[in-house]
N, C-alpha and C positions, 0 to 999 in steps of 0.2 A: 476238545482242547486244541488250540491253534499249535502250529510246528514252526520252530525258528530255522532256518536253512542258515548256518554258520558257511562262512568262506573256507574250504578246504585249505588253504594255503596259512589260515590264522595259527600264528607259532603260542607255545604253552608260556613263553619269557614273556617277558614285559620292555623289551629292547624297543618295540617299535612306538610303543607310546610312550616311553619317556621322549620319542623325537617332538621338537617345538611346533611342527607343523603336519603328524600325522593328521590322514583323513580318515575319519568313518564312511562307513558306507551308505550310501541312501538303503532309506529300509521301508519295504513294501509289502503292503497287505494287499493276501491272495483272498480272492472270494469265491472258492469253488462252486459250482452249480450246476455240474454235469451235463451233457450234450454229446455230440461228436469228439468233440476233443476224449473225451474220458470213456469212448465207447471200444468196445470187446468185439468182433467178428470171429466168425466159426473158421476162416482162414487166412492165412496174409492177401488172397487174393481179392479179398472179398470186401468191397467200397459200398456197396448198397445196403446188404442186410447184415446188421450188428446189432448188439444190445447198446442203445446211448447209456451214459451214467453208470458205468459200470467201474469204474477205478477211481480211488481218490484221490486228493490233493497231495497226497506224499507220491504215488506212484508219478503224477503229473509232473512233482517237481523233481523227481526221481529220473526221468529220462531225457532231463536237460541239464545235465550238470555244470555247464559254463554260468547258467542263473547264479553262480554261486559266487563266481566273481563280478557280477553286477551289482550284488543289492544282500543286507539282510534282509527274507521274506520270512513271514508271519504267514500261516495257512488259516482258513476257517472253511467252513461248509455250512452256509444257511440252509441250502436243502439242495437236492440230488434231482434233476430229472431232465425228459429232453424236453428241450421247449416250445415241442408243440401243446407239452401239457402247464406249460406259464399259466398263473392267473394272476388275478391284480394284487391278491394278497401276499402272492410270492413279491411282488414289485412293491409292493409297502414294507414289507422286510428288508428288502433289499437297500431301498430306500433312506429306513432308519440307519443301517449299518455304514451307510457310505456317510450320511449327515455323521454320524458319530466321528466315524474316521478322517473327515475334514476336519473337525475341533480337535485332535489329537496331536498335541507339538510331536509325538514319536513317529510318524507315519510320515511318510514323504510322498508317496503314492500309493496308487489303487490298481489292481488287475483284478479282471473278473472274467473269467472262466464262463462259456455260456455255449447252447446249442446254437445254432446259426438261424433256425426258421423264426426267429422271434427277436432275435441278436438285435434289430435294427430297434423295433421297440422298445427292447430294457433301454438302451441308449436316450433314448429321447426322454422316455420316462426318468432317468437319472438325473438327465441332463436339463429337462424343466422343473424340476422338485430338490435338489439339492444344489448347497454353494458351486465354485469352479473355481475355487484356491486352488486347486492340487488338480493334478488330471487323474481320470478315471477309464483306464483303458480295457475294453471290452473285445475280446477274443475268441476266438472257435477254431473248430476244423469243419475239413470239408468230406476227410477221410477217418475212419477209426483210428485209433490209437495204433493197433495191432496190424493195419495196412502195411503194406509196402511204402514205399517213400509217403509216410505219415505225415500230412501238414502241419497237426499241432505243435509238435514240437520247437517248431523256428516261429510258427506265429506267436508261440508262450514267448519264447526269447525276444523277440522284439518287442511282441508288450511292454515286458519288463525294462526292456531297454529304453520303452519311448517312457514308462512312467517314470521312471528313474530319470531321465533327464531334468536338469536346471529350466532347459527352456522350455520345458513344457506342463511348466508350473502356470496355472489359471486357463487350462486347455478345456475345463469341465470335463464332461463325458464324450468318448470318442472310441469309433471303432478302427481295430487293429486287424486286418486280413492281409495276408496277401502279399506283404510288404509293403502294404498304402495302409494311409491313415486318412479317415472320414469323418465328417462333421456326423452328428447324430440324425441333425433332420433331414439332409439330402442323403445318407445310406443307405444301398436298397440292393438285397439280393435278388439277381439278375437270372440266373440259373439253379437248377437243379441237384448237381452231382458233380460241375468241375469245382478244379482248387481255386480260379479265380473269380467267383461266385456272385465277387461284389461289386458295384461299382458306383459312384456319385450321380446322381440325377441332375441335370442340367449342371453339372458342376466339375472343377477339377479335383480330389486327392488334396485333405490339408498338408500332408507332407508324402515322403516316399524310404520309405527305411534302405538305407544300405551300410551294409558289414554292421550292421548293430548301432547304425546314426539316424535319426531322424535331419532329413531335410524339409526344411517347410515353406512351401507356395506360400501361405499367408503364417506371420506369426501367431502362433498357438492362443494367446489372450486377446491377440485383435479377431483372432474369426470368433470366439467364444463372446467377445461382445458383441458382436453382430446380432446374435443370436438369444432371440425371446427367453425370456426367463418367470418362472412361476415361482421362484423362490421364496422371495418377498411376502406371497402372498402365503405363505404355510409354515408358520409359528413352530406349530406343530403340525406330524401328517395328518390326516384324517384315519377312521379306521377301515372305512371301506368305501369306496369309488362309485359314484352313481352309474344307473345302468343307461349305457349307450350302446344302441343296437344299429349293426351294418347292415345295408341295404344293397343291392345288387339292380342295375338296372338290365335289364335283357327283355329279348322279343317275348311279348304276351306279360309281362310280368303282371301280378294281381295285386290292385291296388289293397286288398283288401290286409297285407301282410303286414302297412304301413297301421293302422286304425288297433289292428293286434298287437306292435309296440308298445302303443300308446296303453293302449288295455291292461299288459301286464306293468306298468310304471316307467317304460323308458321316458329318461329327460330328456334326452337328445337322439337326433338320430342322424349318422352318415348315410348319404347314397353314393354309391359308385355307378356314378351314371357315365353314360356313353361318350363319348367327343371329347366338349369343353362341361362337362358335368351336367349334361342334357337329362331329358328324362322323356317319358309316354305321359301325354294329358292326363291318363286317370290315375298315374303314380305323382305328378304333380298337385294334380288336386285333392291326395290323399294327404301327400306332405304339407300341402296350402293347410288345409282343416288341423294337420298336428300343430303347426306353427302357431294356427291362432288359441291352443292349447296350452300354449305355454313351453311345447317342448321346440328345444334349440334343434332348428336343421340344417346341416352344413353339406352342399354338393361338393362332391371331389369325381376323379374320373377313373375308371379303370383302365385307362390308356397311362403306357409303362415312363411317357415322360410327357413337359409341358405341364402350367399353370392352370388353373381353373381360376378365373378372375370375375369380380364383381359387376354383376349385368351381362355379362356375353353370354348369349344365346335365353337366357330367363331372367325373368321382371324379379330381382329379387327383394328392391323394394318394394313391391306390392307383395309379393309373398310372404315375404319373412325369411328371408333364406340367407345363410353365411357361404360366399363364393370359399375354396379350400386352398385359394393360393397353389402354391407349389408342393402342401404337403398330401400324400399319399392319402387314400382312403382308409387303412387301418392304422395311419400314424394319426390321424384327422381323430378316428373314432376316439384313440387314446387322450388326446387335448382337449377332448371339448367335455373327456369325463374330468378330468380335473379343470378346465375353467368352471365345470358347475360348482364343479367340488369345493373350489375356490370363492365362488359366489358373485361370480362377475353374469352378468348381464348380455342380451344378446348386443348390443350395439361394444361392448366390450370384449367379447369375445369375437365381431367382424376385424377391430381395431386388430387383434391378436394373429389372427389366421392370418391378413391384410401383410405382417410386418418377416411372414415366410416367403 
């Protein structure tokens, strides 16, 4: 059962709502899902090895007590873990729960609670598959719970702070580190182990939180327009995501890994190929022979920034191949399972890639 966080300061009389102009408070749902934020270390000292998902949503909102003068919050837990073990079925739950929360006049916003190695995905994934009335602000840590100067605690509060906001009403999904706020498709963790982990890929920060304000570089529903949306096309979600298989390009790579995809049913396949989403002759001839198979193949590059665009350095009209724009090779992988999913077409899903 969800938990309502009441404002400590709410008096038992009824003095203040007889006034003609009390305010309510914005009220936000929490969607806990465990990670770093909610994780246990064997000592204060200790940043690397913890148990993630290890405290729930009351403890969470328990060690932020100012949350209480921003927002009534509503808790839930669709499920516990860290999110190297995310799969698409957690992201189809997830999914339903935020569409739900979008139709819901009581809800004002969204926070969701998430381990960081994966943070950048759930975002996009939210943010191509559900409306962007309301913002849907997605947050972590970089440190356990039980650390020393523990990140999550001020990155929960600014969450809530940026979801709570007026102007950040039709922001869709967006992540919350750090004190910046990042569009879903260009967020990308950049390191390892520090607290500022994150950062925009060719891109600036849609806004930059201070003393609990969001400031915003572009307005919150103009950058959310900008940005590709699968909405439209999902009625309803689907129950399960076709299988899109990453590919790696490196020296000697065997082509023979590509035809094995293919084998066990993948529709589509990413490569992360070298440069400008380069590849080795017999890995291209592998992926030529998938394409004329039917299965969608999109190059992206495993270089940390810059475009992968259509024809540079491969014939991709004679191939068959979707250049990956500017998105990531596991953001890439995640899009083109729901363009199938969606039922669009390879010249429709180039259109899609093309407009990141």
């Amino acid at each position: 059962m969800g938990t309502v966080i009441e404002p400590e300061n709410r008096k038992s009389d009824h003095s203040a709502l007889s006034l003609p102009f009390a305010m309510s408070k914005p009220r936000l749902l929490l969607l806990a899902t465990g990670g770093t934020i909610a994780g246990v270390a064997p000592t204060a000292a200790s940043t690397l090895s913890y148990a993630p998902a290890s405290l729930g949503a009351d403890s969470l909102i328990a060690s932020v007590p100012a949350l209480a003068d921003l927002a009534d919050i509503t808790t839930e837990t669709p499920f516990s873990t860290g999110s190297q073990h995310m799969t698409s079925a957690n992201w189809l739950m997830l999914a339903a729960r935020v569409r739900q929360a979008m139709a819901d006049p009581a809800i004002d916003g969204i926070v969701i609670t998430h381990g960081t190695d994966t943070l950048e995905e759930t975002a996009l994934f939210l943010d191509l598959t559900c409306p962007r009335d309301k913002a849907v602000v997605l947050t972590g840590a970089m440190r356990p719970a039980t650390a020393l100067s523990a990140d999550g605690p001020m990155n929960l509060y600014a969450a809530a702070a940026l979801a709570a906001s007026p102007a950040s009403r039709g922001a869709g999904a967006i992540v919350l580190m750090n004190d910046q706020a990042f569009g879903p498709d260009r967020v990308a963790k950049v390191h390892t182990s520090r607290v500022d982990a994150f950062m925009a890929r060719s891109a600036m920060p849609l806004a930059l939180m201070l003393d609990g304000q969001a400031v915003w570089q572009t307005p919150a529903a103009m950058a959310a327009e900008r940005r590709p949306s699968l909405a439209a096309h999902f009625a309803s979600l689907p129950a399960a995501l076709p299988r899109v298989d990453l590919l790696a390009q490196q020296v000697d790579a065997d082509p023979a890994i590509v035809d094995w995809c293919v084998q066990q049913g993948a529709r589509g396949i990413v490569l992360a190929g070298t440069g400008h989403g380069t590849m080795s002759r017999p890995i291209e001839s592998a992926l030529g022979r998938a394409a004329e198979t039917g299965c969608l193949v999109v190059r992206a590059s495993r270089i940390s920034d810059g475009p992968v665009m259509h024809g540079a350095g491969v014939d991709d009209d004679r191939l068959g191949f979707i250049a990956a724009g500017f998105v990531t090779p596991h953001k890439a992988r995640l899009l083109l399972s729901l363009l199938i999913a969606a039922g669009l077409d390879r010249e429709a899903a180039r259109t899609m890639f093309s407009r990141f």
